[in-house]
ZAMARGU-4260 file (C-alpha; in steps of 0.2 Angstrom, whole numbers, plus 5000, padded with zeros to 4 digits):
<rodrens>
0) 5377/5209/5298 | 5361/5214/5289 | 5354/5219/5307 | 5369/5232/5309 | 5367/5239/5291
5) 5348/5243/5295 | 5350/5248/5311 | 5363/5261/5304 | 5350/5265/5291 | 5339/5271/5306
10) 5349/5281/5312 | 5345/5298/5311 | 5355/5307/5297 | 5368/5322/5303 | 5384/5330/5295
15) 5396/5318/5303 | 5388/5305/5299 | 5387/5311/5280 | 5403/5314/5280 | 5412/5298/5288
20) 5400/5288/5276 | 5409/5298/5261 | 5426/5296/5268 | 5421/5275/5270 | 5413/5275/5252
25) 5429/5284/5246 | 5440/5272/5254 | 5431/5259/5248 | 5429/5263/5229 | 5440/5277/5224
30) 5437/5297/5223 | 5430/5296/5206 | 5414/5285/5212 | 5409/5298/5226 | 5393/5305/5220
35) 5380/5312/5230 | 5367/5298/5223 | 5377/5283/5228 | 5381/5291/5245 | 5365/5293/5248
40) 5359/5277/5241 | 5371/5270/5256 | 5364/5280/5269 | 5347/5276/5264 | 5340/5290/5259
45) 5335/5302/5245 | 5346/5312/5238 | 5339/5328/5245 | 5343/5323/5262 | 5359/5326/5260
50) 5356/5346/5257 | 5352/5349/5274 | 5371/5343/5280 | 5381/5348/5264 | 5375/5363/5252
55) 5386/5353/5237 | 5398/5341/5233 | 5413/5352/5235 | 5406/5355/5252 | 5405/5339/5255
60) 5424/5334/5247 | 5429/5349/5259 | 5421/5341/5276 | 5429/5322/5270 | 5447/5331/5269
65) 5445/5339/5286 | 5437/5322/5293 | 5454/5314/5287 | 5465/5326/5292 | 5456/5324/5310
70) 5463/5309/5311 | 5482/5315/5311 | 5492/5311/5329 | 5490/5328/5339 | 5506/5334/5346
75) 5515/5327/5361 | 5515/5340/5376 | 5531/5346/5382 | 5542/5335/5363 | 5555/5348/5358
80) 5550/5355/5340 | 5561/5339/5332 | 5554/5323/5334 | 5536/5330/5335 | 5538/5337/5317
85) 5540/5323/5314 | 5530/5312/5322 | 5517/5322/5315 | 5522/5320/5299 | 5525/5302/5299
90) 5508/5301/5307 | 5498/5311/5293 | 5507/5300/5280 | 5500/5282/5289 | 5481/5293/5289
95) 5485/5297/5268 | 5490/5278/5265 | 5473/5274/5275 | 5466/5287/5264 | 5475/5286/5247
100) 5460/5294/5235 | 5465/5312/5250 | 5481/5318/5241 | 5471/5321/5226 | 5456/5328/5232
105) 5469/5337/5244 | 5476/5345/5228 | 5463/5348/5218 | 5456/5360/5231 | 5456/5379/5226
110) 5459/5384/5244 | 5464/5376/5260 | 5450/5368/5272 | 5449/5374/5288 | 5456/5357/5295
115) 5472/5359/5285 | 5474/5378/5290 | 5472/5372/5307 | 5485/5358/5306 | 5497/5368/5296
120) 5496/5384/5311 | 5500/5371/5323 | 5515/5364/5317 | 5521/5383/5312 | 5519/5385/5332
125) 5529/5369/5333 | 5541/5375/5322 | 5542/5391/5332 | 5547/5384/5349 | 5565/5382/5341
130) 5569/5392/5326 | 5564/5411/5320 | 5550/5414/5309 | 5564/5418/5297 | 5569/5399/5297
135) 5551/5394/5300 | 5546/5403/5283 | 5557/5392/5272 | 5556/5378/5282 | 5538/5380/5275
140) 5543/5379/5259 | 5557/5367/5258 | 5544/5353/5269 | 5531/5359/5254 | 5518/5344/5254
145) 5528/5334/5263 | 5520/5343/5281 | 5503/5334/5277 | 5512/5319/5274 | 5515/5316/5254
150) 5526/5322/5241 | 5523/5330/5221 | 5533/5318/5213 | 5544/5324/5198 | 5535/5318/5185
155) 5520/5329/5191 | 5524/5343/5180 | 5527/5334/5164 | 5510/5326/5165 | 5501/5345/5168
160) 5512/5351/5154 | 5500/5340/5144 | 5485/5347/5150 | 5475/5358/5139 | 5472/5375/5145
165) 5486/5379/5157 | 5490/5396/5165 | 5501/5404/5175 | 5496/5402/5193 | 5491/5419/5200
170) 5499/5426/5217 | 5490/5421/5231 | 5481/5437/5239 | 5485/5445/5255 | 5478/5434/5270
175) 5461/5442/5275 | 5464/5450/5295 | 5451/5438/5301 | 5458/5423/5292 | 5476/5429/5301
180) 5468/5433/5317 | 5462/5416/5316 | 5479/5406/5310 | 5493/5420/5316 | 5505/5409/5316
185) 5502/5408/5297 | 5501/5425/5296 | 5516/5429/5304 | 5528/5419/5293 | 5519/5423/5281
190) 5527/5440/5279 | 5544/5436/5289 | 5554/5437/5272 | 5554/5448/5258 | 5563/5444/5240
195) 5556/5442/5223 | 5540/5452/5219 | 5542/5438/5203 | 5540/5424/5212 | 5529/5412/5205
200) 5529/5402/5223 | 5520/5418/5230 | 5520/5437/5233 | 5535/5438/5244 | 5545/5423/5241
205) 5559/5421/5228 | 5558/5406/5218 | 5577/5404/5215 | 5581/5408/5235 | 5568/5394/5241
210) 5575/5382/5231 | 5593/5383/5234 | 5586/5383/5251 | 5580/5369/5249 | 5592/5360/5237
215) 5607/5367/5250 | 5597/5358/5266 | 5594/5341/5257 | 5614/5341/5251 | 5620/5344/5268
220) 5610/5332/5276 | 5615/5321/5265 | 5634/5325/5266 | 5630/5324/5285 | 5622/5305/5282
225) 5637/5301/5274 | 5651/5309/5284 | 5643/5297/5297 | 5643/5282/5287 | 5624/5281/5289
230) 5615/5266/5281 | 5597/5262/5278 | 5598/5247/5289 | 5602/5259/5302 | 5590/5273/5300
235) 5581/5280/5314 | 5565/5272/5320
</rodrens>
């Protein structure tokens, strides 16, 4: 074992290797012990060396998120948009559970990785292959987190109310034309529907509409469910 630790040791330093070290120290001890001192100290090497592969620590949170998010089952050629939704889904939720210390460094992230951008284009094209980018769009919002595989619990907001400092979160700008040319399935849902200038979910989107749309598809699938005599013991595998 000592022979495998020294030989890694030896081997020569690169972004990758930086970054899947991070992601291991992380999984290992918790977000809040990352430092780029201790990740260096078990890559053996100064600090410094790690400024040739990550300008900062942000960087290098960014780079672990996308490693992570790497991992996620890619979709099945030729599924109908359905099961690999979810499939998808239920495949990013088994990385985050690998990866518990993701969702928080997932949210506390003031902008998208590339990675995630990537991941979240992708399943808009899924979505695309079977519904409108009417439908898509508030798909979007009613799946929320839930497309990368977690959930923002309802207690969430009571423990940010007590949080010193809070604002009002600002309407997201208008997607750059090379951020959209780059992710246009993301751009083109992004305007597919127009309602409340107000809307604190963004420019564009009304907060009352998206969540009646979203409260209205949980009841009827529920009504569905129970129409059906559905029980958990028989849920779908």
């Amino acid at each position: 074992m000592a022979e495998q630790v020294e030989t890694l040791r030896r081997t020569p330093l690169s972004r990758d290797r930086v970054l899947r070290a991070a992601v291991a120290l992380a999984d290992e001890a918790g977000i809040e012990s990352l430092s780029m001192r201790n990740l260096a100290q078990e890559l053996g090497v100064v600090p410094m060396a790690l400024y040739k592969h990550v300008a900062n620590k942000d960087e290098l949170l960014d780079g672990m998120i996308d490693v992570v998010v790497g991992e996620i089952d890619p979709p099945v050629a030729g599924a109908d948009w359905k099961p690999t939704i979810r499939g998808r889904i239920l495949s990013a939720r088994q990385v985050l559970l690998r990866h518990p210390w993701a969702v928080l460094a997932i949210e506390a992230r003031n902008m998208a990785t590339p990675a995630i951008l990537a991941y979240l284009d992708a399943m808009v094209a899924t979505l695309r292959t079977g519904l409108s980018a009417d439908l898509a769009h508030h798909v979007m919002h009613a799946m929320g987190s839930r497309m990368l595989g977690f959930s923002q619990e309802l207690f969430d907001a009571s423990r940010n109310a007590g949080r010193s400092g809070a604002t009002d979160p600002e309407p997201p700008a208008p997607m750059p034309p090379e951020v959209a040319a780059r992710f246009p399935h993301l751009a083109e849902i992004a305007t597919a529907a127009s309602h409340d200038d107000e809307s604190v979910v963004g420019q564009g989107c009304d907060d009352q509409f998206e969540f009646e749309f979203a409260l209205d598809l949980l009841l009827d699938g529920i009504e569905r469910l129970q129409q059906q005599g559905w029980r958990s013991s028989h849920r779908p595998r």
